[in-house]
N, C-alpha and C positions, 0 to 999 in steps of 0.2 A: 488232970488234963486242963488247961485253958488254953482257949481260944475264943481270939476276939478279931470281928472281920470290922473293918474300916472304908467305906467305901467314899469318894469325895469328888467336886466337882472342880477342874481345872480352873487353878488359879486361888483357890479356897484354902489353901495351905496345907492339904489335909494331907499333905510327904509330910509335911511338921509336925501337922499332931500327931501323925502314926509314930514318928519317930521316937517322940518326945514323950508317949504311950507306953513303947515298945520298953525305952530305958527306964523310965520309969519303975515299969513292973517286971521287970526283968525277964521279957518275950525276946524270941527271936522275930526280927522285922521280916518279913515275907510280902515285895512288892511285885508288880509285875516282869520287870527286868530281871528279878530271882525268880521268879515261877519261870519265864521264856526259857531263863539258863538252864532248869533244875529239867525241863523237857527236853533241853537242844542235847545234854547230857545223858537223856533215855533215848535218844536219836528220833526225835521226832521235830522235822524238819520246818519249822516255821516259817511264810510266805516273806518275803522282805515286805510287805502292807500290813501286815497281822505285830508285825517286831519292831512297826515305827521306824524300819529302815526306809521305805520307800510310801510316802502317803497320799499321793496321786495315785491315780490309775486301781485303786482298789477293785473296783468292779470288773478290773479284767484278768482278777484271780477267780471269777468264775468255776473256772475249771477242778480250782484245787478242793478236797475234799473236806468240807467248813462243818460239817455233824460230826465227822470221826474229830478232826480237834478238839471240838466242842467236849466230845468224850473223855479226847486225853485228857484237856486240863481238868475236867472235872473228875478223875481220877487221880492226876496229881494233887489238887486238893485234900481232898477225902486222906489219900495218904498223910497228908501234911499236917491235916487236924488230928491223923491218931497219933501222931507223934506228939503233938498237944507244946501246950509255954511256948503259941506263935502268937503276932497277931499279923493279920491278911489286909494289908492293903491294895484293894486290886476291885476293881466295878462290881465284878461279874463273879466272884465270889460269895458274896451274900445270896445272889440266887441259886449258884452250885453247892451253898452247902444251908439251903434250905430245909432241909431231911433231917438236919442235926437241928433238934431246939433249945437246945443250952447254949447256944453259940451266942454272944451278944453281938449286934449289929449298928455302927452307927452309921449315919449320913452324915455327911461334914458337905453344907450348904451354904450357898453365902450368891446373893443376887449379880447379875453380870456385871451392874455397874459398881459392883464393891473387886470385883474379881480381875477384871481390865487395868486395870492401875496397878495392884498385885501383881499381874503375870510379866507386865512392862518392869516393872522396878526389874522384879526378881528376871529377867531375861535381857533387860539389856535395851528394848526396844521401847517405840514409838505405842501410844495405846492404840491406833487401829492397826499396826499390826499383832498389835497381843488378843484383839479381839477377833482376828482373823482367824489366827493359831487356834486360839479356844474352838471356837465355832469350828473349826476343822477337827481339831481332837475327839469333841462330841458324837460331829458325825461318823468318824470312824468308828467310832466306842459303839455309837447306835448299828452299824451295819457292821459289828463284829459280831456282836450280840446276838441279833436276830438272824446273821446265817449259819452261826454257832450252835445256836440253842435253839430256833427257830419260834424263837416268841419275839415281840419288841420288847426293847428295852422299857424300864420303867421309869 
């Protein structure tokens, strides 16, 4: 079984290196738009704020039930690492499959001002709106996390 989780900060290239990881050693690539699928497929109904469909207005999914998710994915997961020859590119993986110690874990980091110029090239855009986007992505990521999992993010 291997499994290698890649976690990365927007704009860091880190879809590239998982990619280029993944071919590499010849893993199945496992990102978060695969994991959403691989749930919305067990019918578990993801928030349009949670799927990147709609990323205003988060805080007024309130309602919706943020620990049982927190559950699924982290049992899709788990599933996902027994089936093993993946590697996990997704934030919030390296904490959900903490419990497993052979798993290797990287951080793909890289400072905002190296990251803003990246997200512009590769998006198309102006750099304060690529730093907008970032800083927005994050803070999603950080109030996923912590209503999910109910810790903050690290």
């Amino acid at each position: 079984m291997t499994v290698i989780v890649i976690d990365s900060d927007p704009g860091s290239d880190g879809d590239l290196i998982a990619a280029t990881v993944a071919t590499r050693l010849g893993l199945s690539l496992v990102d978060e738009a695969c994991l959403f699928e691989r749930l919305k497929c067990r019918g578990v109904d993801l928030p349009a704020a949670i799927s990147g469909r709609d990323l205003g207005g988060i805080a007024a999914h309130g309602a919706y039930p943020w620990r049982a998710l927190g559950t699924k994915l982290h049992l899709e997961l788990l599933r996902l690492a027994q089936q093993g020859q993946i590697l996990l590119h997704w934030s919030c993986a390296s904490y959900l499959l903490a419990d497993i110690g052979h798993i290797p874990r990287i951080k793909v980091r890289a400072p905002l001002s190296m990251r803003v110029p990246r997200h512009a090239a590769r998006c198309g855009c102006d750099e304060r709106e690529a730093r907008r986007r970032i800083q927005q992505h994050e803070g999603k990521s950080r109030f996923i996390f912590s209503a999910c999992f109910g810790v903050q993010a690290p």
